[in-house]
PDB file of N, H, CA, C and O in Angstrom:
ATOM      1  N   UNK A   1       0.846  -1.171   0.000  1.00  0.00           N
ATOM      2  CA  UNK A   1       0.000   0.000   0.000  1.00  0.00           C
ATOM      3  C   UNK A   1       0.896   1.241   0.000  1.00  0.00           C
ATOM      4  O   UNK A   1       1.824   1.345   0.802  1.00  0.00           O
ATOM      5  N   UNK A   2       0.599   2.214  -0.942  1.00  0.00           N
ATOM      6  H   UNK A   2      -0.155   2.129  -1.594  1.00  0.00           H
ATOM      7  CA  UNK A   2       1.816   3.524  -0.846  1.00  0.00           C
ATOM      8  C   UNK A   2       1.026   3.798   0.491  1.00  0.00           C
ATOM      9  O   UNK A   2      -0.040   3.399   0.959  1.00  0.00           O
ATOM     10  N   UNK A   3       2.217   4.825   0.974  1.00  0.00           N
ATOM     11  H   UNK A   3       3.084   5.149   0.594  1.00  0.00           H
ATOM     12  CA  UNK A   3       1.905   5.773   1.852  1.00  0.00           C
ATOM     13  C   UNK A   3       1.694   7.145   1.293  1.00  0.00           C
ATOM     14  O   UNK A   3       2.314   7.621   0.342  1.00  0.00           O
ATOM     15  N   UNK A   4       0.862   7.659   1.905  1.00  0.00           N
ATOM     16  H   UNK A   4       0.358   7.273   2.677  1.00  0.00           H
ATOM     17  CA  UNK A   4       0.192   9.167   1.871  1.00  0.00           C
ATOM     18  C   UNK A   4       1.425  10.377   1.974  1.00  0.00           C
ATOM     19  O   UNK A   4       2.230  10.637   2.869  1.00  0.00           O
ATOM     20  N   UNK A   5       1.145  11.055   0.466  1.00  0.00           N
ATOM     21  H   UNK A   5       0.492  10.844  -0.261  1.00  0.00           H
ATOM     22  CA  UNK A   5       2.170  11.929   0.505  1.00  0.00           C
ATOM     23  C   UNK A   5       1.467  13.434   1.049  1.00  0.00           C
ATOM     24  O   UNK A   5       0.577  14.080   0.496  1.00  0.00           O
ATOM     25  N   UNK A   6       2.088  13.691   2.131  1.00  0.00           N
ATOM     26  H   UNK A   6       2.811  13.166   2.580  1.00  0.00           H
ATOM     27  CA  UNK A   6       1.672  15.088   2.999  1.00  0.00           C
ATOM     28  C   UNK A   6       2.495  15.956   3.093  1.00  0.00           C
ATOM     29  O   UNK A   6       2.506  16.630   4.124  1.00  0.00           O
ATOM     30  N   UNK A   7       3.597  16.252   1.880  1.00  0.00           N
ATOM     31  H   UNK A   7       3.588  15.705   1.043  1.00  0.00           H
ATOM     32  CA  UNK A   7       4.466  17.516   1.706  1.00  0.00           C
ATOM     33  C   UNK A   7       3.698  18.331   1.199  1.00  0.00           C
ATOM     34  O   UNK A   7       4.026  19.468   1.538  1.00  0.00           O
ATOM     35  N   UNK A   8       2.959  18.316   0.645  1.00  0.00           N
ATOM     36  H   UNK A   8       2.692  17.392   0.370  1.00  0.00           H
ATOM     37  CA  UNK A   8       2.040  19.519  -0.240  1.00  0.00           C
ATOM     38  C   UNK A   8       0.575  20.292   0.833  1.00  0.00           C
ATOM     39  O   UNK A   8      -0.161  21.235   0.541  1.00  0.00           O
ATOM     40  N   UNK A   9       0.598  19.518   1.960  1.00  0.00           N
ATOM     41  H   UNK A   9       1.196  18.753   2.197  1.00  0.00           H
ATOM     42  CA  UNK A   9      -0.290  19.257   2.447  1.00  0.00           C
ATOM     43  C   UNK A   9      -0.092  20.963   2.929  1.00  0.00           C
ATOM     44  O   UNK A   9      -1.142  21.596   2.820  1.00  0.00           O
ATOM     45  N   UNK A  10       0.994  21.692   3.391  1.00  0.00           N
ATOM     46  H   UNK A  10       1.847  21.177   3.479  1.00  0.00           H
ATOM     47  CA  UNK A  10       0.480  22.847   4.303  1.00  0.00           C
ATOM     48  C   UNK A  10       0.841  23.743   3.060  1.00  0.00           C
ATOM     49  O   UNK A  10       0.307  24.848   3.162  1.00  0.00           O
ATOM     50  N   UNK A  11       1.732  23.564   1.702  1.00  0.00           N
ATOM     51  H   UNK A  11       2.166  22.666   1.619  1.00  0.00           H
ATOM     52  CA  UNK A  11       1.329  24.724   0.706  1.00  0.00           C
ATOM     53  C   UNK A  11      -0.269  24.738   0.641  1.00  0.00           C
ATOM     54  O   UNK A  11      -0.870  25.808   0.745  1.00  0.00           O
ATOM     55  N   UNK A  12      -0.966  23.482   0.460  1.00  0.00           N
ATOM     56  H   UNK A  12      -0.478  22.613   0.376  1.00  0.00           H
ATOM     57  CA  UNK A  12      -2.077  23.497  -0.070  1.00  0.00           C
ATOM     58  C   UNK A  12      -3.369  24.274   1.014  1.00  0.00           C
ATOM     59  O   UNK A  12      -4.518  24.621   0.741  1.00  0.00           O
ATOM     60  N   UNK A  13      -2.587  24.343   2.304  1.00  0.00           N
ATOM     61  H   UNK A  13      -1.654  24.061   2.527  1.00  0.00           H
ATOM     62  CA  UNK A  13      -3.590  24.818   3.307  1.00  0.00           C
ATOM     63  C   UNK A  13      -3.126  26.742   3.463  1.00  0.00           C
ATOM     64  O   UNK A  13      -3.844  27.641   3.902  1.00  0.00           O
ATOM     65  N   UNK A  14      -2.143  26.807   3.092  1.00  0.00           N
ATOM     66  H   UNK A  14      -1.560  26.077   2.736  1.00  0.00           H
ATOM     67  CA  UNK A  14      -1.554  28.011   3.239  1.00  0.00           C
ATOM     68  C   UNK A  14      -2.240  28.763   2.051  1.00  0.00           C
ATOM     69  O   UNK A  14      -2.723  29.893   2.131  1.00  0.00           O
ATOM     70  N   UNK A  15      -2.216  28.059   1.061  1.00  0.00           N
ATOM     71  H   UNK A  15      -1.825  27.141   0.996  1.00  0.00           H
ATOM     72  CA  UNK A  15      -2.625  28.916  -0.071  1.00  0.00           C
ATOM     73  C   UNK A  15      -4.525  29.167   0.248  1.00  0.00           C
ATOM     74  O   UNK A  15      -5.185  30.186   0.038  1.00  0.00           O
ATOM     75  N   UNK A  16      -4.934  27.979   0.745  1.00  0.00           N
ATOM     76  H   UNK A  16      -4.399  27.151   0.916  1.00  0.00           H
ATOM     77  CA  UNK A  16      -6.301  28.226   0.959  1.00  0.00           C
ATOM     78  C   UNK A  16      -6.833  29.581   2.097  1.00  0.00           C
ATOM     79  O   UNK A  16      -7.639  30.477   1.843  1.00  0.00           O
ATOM     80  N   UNK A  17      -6.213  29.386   3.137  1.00  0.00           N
ATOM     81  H   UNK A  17      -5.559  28.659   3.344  1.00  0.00           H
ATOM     82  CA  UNK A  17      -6.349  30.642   3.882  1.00  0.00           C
ATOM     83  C   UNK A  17      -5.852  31.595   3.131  1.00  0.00           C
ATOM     84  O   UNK A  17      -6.772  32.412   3.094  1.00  0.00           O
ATOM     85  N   UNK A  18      -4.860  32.075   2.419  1.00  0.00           N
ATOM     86  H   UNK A  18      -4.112  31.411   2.449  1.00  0.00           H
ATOM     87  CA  UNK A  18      -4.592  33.192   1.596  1.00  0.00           C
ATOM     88  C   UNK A  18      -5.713  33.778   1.230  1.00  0.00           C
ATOM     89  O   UNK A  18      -6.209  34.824   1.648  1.00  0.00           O
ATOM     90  N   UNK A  19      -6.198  32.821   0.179  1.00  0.00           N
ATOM     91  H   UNK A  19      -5.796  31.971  -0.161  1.00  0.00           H
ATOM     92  CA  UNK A  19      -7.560  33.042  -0.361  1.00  0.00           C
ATOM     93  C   UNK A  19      -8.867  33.250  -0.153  1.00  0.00           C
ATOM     94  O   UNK A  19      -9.705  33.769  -0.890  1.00  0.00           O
ATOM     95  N   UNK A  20      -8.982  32.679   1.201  1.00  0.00           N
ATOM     96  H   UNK A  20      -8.301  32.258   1.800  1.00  0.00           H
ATOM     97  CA  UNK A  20     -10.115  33.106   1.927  1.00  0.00           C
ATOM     98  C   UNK A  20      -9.869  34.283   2.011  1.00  0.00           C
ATOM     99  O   UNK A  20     -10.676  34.960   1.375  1.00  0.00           O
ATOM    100  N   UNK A  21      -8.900  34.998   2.655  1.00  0.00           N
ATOM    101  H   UNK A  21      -8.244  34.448   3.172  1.00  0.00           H
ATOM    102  CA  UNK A  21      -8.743  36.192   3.528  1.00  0.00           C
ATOM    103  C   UNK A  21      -8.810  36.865   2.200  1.00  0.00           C
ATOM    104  O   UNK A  21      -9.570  37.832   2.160  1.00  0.00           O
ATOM    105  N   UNK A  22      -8.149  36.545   1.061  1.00  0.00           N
ATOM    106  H   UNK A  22      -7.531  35.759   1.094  1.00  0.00           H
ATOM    107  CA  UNK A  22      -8.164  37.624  -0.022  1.00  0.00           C
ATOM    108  C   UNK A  22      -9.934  37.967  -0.381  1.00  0.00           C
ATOM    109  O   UNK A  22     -10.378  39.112  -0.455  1.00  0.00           O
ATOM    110  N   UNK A  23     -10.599  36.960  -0.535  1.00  0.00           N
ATOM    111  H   UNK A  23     -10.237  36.029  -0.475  1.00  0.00           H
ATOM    112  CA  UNK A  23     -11.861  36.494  -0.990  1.00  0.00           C
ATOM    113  C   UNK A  23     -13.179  37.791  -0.185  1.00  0.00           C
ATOM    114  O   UNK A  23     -14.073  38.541  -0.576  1.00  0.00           O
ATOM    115  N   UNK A  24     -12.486  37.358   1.185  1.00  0.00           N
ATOM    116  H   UNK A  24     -11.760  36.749   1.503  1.00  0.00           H
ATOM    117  CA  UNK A  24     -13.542  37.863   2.137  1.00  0.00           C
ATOM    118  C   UNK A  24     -13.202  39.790   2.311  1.00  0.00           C
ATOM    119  O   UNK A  24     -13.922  40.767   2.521  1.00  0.00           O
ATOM    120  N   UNK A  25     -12.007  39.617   2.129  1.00  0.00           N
ATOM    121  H   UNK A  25     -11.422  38.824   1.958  1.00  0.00           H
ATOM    122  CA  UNK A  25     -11.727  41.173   1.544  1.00  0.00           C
ATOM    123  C   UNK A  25     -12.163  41.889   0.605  1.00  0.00           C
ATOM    124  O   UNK A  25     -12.208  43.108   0.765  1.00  0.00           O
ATOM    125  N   UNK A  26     -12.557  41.338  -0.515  1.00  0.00           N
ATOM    126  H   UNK A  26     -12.520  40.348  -0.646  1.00  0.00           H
ATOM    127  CA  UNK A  26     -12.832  41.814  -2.038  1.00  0.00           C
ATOM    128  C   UNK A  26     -14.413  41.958  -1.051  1.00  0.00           C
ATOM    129  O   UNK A  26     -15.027  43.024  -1.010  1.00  0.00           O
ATOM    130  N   UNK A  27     -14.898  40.666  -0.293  1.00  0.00           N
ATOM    131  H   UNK A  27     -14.399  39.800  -0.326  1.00  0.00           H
ATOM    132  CA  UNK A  27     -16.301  41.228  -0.380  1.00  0.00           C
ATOM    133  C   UNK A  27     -16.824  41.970   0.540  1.00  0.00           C
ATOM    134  O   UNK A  27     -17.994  42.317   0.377  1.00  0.00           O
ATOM    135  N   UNK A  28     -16.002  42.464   1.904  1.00  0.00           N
ATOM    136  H   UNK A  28     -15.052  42.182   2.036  1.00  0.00           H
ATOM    137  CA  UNK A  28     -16.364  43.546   2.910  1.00  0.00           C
ATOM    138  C   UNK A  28     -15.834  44.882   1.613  1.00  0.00           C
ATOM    139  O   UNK A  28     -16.671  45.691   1.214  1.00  0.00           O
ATOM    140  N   UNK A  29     -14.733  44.905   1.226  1.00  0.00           N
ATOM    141  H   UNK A  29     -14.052  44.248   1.550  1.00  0.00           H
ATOM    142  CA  UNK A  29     -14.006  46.424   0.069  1.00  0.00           C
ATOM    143  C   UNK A  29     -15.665  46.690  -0.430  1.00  0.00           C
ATOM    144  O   UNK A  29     -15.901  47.894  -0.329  1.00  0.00           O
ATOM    145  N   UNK A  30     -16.794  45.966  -0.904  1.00  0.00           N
ATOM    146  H   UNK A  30     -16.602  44.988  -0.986  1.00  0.00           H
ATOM    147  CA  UNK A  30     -17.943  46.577  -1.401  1.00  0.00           C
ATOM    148  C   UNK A  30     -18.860  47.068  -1.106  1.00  0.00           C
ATOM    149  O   UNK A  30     -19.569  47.748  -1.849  1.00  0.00           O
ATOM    150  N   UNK A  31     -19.123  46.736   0.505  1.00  0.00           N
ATOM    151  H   UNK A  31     -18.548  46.184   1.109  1.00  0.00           H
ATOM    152  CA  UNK A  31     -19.583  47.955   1.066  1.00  0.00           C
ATOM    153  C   UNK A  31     -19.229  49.129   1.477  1.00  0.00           C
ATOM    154  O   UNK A  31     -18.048  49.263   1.797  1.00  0.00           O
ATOM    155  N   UNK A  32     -20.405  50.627   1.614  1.00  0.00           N
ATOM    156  H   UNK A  32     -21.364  50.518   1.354  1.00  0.00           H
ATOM    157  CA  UNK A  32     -19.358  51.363   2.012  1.00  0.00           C
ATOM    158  C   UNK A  32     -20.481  51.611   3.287  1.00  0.00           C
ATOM    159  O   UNK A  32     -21.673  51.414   3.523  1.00  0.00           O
ATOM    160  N   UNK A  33     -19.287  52.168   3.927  1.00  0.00           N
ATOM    161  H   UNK A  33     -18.319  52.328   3.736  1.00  0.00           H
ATOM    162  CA  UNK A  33     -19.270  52.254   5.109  1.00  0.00           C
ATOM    163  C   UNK A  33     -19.367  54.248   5.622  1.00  0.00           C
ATOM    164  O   UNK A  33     -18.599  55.099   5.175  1.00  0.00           O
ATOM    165  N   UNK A  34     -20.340  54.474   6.470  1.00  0.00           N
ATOM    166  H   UNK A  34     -20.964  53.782   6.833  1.00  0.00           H
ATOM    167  CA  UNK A  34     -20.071  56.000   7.126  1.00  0.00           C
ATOM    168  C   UNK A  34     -19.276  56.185   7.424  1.00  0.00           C
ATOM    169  O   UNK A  34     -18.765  55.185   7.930  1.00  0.00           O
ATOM    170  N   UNK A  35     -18.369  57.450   7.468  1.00  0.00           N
ATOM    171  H   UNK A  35     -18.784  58.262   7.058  1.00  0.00           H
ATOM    172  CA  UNK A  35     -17.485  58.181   7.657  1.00  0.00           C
ATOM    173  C   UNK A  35     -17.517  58.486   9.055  1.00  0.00           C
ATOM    174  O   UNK A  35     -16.873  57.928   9.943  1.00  0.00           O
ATOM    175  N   UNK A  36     -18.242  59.322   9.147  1.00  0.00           N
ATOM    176  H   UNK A  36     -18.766  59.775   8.425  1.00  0.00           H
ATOM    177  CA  UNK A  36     -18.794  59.303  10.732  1.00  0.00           C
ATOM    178  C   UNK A  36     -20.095  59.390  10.896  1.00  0.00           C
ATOM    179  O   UNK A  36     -20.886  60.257  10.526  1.00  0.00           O
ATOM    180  N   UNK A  37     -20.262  58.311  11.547  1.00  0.00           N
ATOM    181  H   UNK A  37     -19.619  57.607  11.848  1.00  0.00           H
ATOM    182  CA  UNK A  37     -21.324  57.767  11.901  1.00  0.00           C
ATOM    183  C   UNK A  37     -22.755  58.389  12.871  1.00  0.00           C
ATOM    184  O   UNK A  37     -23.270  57.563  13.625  1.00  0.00           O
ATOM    185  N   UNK A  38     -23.137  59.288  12.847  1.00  0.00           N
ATOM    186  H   UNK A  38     -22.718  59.958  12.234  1.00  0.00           H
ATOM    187  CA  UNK A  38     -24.269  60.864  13.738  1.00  0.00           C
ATOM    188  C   UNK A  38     -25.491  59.783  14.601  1.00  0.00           C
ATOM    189  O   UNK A  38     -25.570  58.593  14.296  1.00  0.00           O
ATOM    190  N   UNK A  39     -25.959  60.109  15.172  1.00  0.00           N
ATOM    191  H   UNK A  39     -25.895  61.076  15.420  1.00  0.00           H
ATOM    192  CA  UNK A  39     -27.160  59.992  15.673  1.00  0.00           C
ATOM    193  C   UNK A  39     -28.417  60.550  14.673  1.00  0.00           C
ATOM    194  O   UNK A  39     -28.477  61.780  14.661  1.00  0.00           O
ATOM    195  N   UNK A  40     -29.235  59.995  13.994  1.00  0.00           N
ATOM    196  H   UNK A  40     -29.186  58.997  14.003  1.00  0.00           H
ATOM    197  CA  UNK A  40     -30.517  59.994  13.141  1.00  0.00           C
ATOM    198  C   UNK A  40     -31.507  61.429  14.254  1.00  0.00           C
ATOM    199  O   UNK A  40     -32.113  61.256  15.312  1.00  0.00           O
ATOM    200  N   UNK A  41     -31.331  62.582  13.553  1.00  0.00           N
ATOM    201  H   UNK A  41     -30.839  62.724  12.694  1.00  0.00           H
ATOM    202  CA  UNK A  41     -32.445  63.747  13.747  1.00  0.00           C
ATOM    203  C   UNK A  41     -33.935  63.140  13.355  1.00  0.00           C
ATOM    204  O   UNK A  41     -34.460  62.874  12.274  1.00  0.00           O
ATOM    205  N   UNK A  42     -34.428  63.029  14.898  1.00  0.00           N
ATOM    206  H   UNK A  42     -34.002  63.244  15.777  1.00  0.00           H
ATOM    207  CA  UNK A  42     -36.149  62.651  13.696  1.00  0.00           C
ATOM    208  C   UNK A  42     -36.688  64.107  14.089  1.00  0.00           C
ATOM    209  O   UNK A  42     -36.186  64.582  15.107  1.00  0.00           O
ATOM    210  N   UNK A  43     -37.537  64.794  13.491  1.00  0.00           N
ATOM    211  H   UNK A  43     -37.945  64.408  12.663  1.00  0.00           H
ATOM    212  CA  UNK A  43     -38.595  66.049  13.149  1.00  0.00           C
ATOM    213  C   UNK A  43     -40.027  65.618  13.686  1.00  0.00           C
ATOM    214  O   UNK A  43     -41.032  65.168  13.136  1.00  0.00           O
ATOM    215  N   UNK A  44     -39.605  66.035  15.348  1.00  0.00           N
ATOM    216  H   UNK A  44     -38.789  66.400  15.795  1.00  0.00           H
ATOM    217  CA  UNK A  44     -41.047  65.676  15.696  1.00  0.00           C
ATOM    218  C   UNK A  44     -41.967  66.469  15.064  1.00  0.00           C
ATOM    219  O   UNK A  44     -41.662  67.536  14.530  1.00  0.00           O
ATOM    220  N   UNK A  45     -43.301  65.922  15.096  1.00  0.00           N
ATOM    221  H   UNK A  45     -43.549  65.055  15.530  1.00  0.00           H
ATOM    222  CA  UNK A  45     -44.935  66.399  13.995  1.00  0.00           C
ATOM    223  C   UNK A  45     -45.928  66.679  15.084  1.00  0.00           C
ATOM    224  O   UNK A  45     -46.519  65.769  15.665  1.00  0.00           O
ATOM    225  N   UNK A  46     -46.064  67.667  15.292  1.00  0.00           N
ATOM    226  H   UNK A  46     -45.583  68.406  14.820  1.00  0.00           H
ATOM    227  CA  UNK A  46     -47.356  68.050  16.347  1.00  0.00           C
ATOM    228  C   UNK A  46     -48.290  68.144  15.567  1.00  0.00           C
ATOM    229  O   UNK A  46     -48.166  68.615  14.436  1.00  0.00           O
ATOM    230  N   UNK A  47     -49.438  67.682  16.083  1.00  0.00           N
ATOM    231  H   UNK A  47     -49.539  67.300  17.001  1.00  0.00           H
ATOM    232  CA  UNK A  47     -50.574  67.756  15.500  1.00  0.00           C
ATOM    233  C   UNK A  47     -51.456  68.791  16.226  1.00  0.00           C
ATOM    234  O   UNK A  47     -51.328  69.023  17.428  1.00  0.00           O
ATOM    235  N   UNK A  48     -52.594  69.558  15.227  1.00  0.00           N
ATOM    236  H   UNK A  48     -52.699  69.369  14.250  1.00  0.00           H
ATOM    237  CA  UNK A  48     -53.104  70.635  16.674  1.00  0.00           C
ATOM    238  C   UNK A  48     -53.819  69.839  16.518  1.00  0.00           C
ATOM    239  O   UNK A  48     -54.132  69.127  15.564  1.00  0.00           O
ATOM    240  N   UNK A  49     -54.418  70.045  18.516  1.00  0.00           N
ATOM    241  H   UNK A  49     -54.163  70.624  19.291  1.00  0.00           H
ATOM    242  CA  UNK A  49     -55.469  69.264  19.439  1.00  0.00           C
ATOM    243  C   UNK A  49     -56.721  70.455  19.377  1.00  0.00           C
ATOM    244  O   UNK A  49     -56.608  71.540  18.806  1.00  0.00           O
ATOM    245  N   UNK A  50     -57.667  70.075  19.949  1.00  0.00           N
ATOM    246  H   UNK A  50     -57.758  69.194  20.412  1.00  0.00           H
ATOM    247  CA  UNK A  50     -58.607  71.264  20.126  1.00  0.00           C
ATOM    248  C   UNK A  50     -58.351  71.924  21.213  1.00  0.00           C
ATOM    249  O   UNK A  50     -58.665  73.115  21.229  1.00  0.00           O
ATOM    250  N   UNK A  51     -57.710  71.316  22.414  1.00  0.00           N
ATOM    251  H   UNK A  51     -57.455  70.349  22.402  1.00  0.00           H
ATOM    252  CA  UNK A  51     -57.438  71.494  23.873  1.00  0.00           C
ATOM    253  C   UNK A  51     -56.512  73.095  23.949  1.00  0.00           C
ATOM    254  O   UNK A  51     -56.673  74.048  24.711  1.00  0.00           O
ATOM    255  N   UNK A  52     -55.638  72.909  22.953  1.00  0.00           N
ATOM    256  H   UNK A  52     -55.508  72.134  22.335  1.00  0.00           H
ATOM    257  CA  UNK A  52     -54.319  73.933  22.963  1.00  0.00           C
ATOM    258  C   UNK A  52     -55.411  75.011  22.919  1.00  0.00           C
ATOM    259  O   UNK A  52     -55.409  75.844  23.825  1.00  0.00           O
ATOM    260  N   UNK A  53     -56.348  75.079  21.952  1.00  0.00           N
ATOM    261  H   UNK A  53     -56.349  74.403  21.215  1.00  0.00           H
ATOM    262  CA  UNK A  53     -56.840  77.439  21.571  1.00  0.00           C
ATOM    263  C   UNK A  53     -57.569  77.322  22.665  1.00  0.00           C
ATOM    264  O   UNK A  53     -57.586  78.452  23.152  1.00  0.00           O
ATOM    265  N   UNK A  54     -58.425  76.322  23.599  1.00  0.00           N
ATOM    266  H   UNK A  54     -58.411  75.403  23.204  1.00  0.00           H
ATOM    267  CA  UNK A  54     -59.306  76.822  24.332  1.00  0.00           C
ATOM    268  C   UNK A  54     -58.792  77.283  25.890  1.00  0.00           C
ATOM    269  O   UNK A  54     -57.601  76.999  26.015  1.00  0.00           O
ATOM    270  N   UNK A  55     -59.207  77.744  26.782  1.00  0.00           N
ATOM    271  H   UNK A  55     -60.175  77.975  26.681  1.00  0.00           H
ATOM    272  CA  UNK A  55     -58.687  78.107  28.183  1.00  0.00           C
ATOM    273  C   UNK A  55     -59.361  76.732  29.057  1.00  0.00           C
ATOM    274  O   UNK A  55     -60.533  76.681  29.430  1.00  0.00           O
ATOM    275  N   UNK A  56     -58.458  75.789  29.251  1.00  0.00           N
ATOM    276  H   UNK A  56     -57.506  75.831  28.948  1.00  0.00           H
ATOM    277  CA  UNK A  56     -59.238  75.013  30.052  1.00  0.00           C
ATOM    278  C   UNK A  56     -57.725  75.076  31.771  1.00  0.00           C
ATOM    279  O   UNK A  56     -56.523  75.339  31.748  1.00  0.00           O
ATOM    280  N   UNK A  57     -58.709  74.675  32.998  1.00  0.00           N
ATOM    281  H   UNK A  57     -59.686  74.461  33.017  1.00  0.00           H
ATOM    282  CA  UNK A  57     -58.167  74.670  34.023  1.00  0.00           C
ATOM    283  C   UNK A  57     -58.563  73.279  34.767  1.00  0.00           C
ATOM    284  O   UNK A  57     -59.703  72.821  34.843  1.00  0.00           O
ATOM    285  N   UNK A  58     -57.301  72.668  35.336  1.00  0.00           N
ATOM    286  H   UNK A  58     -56.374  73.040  35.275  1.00  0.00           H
ATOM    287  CA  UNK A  58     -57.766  71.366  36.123  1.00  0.00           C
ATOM    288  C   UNK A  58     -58.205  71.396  37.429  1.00  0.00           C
ATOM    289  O   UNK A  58     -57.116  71.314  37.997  1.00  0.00           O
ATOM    290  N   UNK A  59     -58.949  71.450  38.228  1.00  0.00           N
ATOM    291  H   UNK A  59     -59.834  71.517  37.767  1.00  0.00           H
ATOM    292  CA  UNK A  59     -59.138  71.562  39.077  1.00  0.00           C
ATOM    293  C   UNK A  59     -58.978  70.537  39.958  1.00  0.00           C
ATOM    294  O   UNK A  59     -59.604  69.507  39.705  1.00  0.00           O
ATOM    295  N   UNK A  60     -58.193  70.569  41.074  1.00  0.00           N
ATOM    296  H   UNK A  60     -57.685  71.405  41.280  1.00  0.00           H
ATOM    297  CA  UNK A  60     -57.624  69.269  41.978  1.00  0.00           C
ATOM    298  C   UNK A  60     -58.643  69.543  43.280  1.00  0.00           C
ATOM    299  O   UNK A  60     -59.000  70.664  43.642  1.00  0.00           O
ATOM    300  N   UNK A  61     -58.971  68.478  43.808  1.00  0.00           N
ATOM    301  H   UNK A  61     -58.681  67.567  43.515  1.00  0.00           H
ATOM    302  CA  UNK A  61     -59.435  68.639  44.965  1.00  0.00           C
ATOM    303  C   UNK A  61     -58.629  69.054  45.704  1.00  0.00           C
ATOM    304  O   UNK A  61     -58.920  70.204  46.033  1.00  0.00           O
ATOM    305  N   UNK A  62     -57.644  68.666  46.197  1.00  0.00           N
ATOM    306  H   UNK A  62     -57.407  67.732  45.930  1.00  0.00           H
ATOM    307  CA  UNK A  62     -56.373  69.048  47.335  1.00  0.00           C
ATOM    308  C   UNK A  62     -56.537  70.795  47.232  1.00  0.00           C
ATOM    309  O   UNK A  62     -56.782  71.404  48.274  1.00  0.00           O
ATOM    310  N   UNK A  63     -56.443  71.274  46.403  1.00  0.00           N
ATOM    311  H   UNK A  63     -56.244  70.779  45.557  1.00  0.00           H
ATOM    312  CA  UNK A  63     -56.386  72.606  46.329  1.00  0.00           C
ATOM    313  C   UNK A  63     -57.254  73.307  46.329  1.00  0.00           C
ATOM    314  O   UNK A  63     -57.005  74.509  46.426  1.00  0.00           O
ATOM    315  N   UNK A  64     -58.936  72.764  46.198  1.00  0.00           N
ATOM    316  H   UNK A  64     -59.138  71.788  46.119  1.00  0.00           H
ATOM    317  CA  UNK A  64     -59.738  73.656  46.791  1.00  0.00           C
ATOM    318  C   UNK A  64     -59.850  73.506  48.569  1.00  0.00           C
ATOM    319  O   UNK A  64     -59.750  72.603  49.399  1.00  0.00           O
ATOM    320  N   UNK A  65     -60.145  75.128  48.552  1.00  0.00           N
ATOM    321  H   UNK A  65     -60.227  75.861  47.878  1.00  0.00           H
ATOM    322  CA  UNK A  65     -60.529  75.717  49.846  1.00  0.00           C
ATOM    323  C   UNK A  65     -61.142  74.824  50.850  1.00  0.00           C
ATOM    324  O   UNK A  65     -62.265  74.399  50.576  1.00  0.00           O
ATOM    325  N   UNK A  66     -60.520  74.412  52.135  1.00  0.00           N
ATOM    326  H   UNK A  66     -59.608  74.757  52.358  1.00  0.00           H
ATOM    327  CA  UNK A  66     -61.132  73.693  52.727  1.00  0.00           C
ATOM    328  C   UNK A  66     -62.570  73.980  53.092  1.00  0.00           C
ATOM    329  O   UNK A  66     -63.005  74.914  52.419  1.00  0.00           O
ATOM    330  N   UNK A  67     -63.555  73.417  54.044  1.00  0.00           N
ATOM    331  H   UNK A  67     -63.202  72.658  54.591  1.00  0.00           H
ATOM    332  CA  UNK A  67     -65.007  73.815  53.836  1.00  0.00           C
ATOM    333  C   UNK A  67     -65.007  73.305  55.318  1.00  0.00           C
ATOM    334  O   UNK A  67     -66.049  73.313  55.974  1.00  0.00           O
TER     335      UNK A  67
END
C-alpha cells in the first residue's frame, strides 16, 4: 500500500487561507461604510389638538378651599 504523501499538504492549506482572507476582503471592500457615523435627527410632527386654543383649568381637589 503507498503511503500518503503530505508535503504539499500545508502549501495546499496556506494557499487556501490566503484566499479566503483575499476572498472575504474583495467582499467587505464593497460595502461602504459612514465616515462618521451621527445619531438619526427625527422632526417631531405636532398635530393641533382642540385642547391647545381653548382656556381650560384642572381643578384638583387638594387645592380647593377647605369647607
Amino acid at each position: 500500500m503507498p503511503q500518503l504523501d503530505t508535503s504539499t499538504w500545508l502549501v495546499t492549506i496556506i494557499a487556501m487561507i490566503l484566499m479566503l482572507f483575499i476572498l472575504i476582503q474583495l467582499k467587505f471592500h464593497k460595502y461602504s461604510y459612514p465616515l462618521s457615523p451621527a445619531p438619526k435627527t427625527f422632526k417631531s410632527t405636532s398635530f393641533p389638538t382642540p385642547w391647545e386654543t381653548k382656556w381650560t383649568k384642572i381643578y384638583s381637589p387638594l387645592l380647593l378651599p377647605q369647607q
